[in-house]
C-alpha positions as MATLAB code, in Angstrom:
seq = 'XXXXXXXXXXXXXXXXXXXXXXXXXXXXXXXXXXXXXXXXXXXXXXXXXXXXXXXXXXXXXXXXXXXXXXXXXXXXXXXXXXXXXXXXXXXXXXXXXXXXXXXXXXXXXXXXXXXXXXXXXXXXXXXXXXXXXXXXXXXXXXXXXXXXXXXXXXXXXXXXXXXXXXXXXXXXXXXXXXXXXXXXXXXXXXXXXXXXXXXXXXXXXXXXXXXXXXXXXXXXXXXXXXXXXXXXXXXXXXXXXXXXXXXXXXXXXXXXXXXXXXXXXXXXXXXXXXXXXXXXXX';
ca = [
     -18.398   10.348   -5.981;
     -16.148   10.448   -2.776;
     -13.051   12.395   -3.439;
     -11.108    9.303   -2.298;
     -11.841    7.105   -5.643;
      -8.907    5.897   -6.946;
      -7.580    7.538  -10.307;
      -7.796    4.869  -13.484;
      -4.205    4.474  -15.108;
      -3.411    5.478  -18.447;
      -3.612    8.530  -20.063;
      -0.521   11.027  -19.610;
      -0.340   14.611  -18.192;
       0.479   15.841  -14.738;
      -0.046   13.596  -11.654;
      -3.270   15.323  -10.176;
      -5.805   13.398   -7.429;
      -7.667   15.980   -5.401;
      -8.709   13.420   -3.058;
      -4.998   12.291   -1.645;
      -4.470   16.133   -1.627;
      -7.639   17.060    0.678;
      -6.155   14.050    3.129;
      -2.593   15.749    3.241;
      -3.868   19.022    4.187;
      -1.613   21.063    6.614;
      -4.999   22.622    8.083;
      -8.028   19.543    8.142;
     -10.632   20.372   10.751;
     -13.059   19.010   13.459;
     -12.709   15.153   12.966;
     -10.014   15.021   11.066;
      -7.985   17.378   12.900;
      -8.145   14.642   15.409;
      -7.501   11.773   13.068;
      -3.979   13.509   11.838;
      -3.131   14.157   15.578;
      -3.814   10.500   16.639;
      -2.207    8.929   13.009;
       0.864   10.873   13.332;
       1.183    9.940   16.944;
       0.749    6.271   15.786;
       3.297    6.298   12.871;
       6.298    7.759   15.539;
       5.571    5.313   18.144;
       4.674    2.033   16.472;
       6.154    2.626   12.409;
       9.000    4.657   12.405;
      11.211    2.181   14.912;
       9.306   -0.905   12.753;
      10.017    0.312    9.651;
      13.383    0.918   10.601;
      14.372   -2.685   11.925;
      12.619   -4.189    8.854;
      14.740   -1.860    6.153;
      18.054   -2.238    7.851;
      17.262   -5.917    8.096;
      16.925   -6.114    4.618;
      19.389   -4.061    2.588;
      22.991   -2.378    3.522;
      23.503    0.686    4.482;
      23.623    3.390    2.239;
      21.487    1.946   -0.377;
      19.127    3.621   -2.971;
      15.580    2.688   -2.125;
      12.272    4.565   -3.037;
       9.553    5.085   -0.993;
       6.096    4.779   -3.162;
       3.317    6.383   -2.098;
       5.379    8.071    0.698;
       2.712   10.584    1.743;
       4.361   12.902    4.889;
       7.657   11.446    5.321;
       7.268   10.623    9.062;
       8.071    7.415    9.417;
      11.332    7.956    7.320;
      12.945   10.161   10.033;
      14.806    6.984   11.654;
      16.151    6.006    8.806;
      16.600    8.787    6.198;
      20.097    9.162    7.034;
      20.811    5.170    6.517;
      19.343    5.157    3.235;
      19.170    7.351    0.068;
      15.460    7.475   -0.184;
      13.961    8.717   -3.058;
       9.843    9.486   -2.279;
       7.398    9.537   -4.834;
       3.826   10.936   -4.234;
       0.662   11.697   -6.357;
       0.157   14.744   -3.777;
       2.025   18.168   -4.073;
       0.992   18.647   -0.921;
       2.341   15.382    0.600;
       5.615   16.226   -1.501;
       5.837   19.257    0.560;
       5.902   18.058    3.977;
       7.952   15.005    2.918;
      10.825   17.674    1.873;
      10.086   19.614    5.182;
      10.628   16.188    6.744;
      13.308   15.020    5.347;
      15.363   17.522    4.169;
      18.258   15.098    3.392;
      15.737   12.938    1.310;
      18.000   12.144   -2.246;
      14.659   13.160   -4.110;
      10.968   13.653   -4.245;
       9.165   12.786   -7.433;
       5.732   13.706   -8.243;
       4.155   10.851   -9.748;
       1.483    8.275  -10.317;
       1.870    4.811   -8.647;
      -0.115    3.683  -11.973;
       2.237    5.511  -14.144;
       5.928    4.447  -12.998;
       7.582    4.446  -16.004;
       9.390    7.200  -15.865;
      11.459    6.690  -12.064;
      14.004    4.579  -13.211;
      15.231    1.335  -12.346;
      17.933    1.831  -10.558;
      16.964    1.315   -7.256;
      18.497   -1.158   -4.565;
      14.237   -1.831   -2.928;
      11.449   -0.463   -2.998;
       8.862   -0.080    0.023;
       5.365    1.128    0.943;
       2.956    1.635    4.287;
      -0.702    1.719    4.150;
      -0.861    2.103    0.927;
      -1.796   -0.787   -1.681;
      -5.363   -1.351    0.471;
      -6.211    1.134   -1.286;
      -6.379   -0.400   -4.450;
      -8.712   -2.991   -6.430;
      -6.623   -6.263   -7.116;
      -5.879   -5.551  -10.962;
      -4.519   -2.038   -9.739;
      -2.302   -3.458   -7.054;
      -1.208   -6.029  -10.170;
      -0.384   -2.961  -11.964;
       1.493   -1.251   -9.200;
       3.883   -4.284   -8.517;
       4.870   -4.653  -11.569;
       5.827   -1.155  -11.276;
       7.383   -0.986   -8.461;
       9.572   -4.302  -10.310;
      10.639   -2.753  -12.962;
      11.748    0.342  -10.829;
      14.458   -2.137   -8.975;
      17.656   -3.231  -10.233;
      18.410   -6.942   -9.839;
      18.723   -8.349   -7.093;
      16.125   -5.682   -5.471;
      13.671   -6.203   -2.921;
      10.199   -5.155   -1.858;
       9.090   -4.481    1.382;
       5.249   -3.249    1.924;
       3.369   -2.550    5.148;
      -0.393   -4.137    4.674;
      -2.976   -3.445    6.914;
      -4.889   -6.269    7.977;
      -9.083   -6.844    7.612;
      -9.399   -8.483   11.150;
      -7.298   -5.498   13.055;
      -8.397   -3.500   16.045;
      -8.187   -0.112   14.160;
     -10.555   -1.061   11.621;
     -13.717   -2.313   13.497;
     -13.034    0.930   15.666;
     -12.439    3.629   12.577;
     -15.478    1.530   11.223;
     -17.292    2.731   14.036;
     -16.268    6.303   13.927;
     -17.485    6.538   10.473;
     -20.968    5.307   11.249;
     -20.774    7.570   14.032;
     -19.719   10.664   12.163;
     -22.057    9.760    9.239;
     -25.267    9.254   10.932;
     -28.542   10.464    8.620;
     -28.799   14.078    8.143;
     -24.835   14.790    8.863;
     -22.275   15.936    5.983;
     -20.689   12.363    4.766;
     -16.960   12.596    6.772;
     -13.935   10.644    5.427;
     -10.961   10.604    8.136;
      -9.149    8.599    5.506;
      -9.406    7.107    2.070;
     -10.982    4.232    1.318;
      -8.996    0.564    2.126;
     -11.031   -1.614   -0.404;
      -8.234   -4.295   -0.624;
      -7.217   -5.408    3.287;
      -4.905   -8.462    3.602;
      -7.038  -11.513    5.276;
      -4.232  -13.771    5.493;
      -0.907  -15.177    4.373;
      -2.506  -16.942    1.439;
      -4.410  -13.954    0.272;
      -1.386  -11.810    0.651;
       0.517  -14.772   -1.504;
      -1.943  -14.697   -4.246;
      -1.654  -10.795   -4.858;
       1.988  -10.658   -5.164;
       2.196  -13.360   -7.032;
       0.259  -12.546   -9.682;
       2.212   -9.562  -10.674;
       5.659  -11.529  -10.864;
       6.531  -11.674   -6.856;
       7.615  -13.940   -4.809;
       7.088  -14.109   -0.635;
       9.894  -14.246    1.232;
       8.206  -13.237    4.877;
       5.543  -12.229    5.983;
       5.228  -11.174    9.514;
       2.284   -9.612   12.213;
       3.604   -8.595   15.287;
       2.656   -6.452   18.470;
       4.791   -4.188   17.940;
       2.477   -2.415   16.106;
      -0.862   -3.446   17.694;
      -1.465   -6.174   15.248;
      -2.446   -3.704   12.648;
      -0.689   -4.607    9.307;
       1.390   -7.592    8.159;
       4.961   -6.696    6.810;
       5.774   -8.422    3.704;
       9.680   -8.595    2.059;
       9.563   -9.909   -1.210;
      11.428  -10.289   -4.170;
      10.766  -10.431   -8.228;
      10.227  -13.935   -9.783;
      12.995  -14.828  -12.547;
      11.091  -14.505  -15.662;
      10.931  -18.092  -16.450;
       9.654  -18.849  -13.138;
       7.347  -15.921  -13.239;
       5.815  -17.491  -16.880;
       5.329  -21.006  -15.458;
       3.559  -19.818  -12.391;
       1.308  -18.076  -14.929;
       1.178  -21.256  -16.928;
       0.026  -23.253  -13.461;
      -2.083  -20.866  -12.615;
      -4.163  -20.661  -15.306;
      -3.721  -24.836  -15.623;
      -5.503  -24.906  -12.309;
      -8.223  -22.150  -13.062;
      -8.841  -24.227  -15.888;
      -8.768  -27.972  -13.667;
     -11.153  -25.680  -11.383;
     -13.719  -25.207  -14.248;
     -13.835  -28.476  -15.601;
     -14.236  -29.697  -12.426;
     -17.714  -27.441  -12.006;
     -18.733  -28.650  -14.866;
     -18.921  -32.343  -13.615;
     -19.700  -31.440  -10.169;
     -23.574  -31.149   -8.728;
     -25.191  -27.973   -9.473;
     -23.727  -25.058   -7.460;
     -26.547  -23.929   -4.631;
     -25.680  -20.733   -3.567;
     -23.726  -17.746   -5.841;
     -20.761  -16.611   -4.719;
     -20.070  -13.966   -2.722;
     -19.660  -10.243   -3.855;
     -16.191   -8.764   -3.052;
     -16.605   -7.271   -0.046;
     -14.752   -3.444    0.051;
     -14.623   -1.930    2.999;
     -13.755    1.837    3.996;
     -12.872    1.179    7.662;
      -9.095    0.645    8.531;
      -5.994    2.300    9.173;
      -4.138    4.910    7.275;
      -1.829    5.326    9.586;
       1.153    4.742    8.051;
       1.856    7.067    5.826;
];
């Protein structure tokens, strides 16, 4: 089992994925050495200044916003004195160099994006980079409707999503079939991104089925074309219920239809996960 597999939620206890705290060490060697150089050189050059337009764009200054899944801190250095950002991390040692960071941070919580619960909802948004790929669907479900319930209303989301047709991941794919040839230790540079964002629709589907709503979604050069940068906001409750109600009208429409329709001639296709793209971001 790679030390990258995603934790299952439920359950109680202390926070604890080994995995997420082998990627944030403050020492990683040979290939990944090289990796943290080149991410961290990324996320200063491309995210920080991104990241920065897109959360000043969307909420005032001086607002209480918490950064999920906020691994390092880096990209938060153009804007941690804008905002008060609260990170929360399943890593201790992530936590660390986010308070090293960002010294002026309101707070760093040590917690499970599956297990929100207990931050609050109190906050003004709520934002994450390179992080939900690394979910199935029915745990980025789960983590939405987190991440929801941890905003007060009016709130907003915004998440950086890496995309499946970017630069970075046929070219990390590479590296890993490189660095993994037959005979060689099995290298991870990063964790697996098992969920990448194909398009505008796909992106749509996933936040709307945990209670969100799209209100842009943007790919730009700014940051090679690597991740889409959504802003969205919660569905009202009665509009989140009737989407439900249409959805599962047309699911239904959709299976009646098959039923009527010639026999199918081909199965459908297996999910497709794959474990090349960027972590960057974080």
């Amino acid at each position: 089992m790679s030390d990258y597999e995603s934790p299952t939620f439920g359950g109680g206890g202390t926070p604890h994925h080994p995995g997420w705290d082998s990627y944030w060490d403050t020492a990683p060697r040979g290939a990944r050495r090289l990796y943290s150089v080149i991410a961290s050189i990324y996320r200063q050059l491309f995210i920080c200044p991104r990241l920065a337009w897109w959360l000043s764009r969307t909420f005032p200054k001086g607002c209480s916003l918490l950064h999920a899944g906020c691994g390092s801190g880096e990209v938060d250095s153009l804007i941690n004195a804008r905002f008060q950002i609260t990170g929360l991390d399943i890593s201790p040692r992530a936590l660390d160099r986010y308070r090293k960071n960002n010294p002026n941070a309101a707070a760093a919580i040590h917690a499970d994006l599956m297990q929100m619960n207990g931050v609050g909802n109190h906050y003004e948004g709520v934002y994450s980079l390179g992080v939900l790929e690394h979910f199935t669907p029915d745990e980025i479900n789960h983590i939405l409707q987190g991440m929801k319930r941890a905003l007060r209303s009016g709130g907003r989301m915004i998440a950086f999503w890496p995309l499946a047709d970017a630069v970075s991941v046929k070219f990390l794919g590479l590296c890993h079939r490189v660095l993994n040839r037959s005979g060689r230790p099995t290298v991870e540079l990063h964790p697996p991104e098992i969920t990448l964002l194909r398009s505008r629709t796909h992106a749509e589907e996933l936040i709307h089925a945990a209670g969100w709503r799209l209100v842009s979604y943007s790919v730009s050069p700014f940051d090679l074309f690597i991740q889409a940068v959504l802003v969205c906001e919660p569905l009202p409750a009665a509009a989140d219920s009737k989407e439900c109600i249409t959805s599962n009208l047309s699911e239904r429409a959709k299976e009646s239809a098959a039923t009527v329709d010639l026999p199918r001639t081909a199965a459908s296709p297996p999910t497709m996960h794959s474990n090349a793209a960027s972590t960057f971001t974080r």
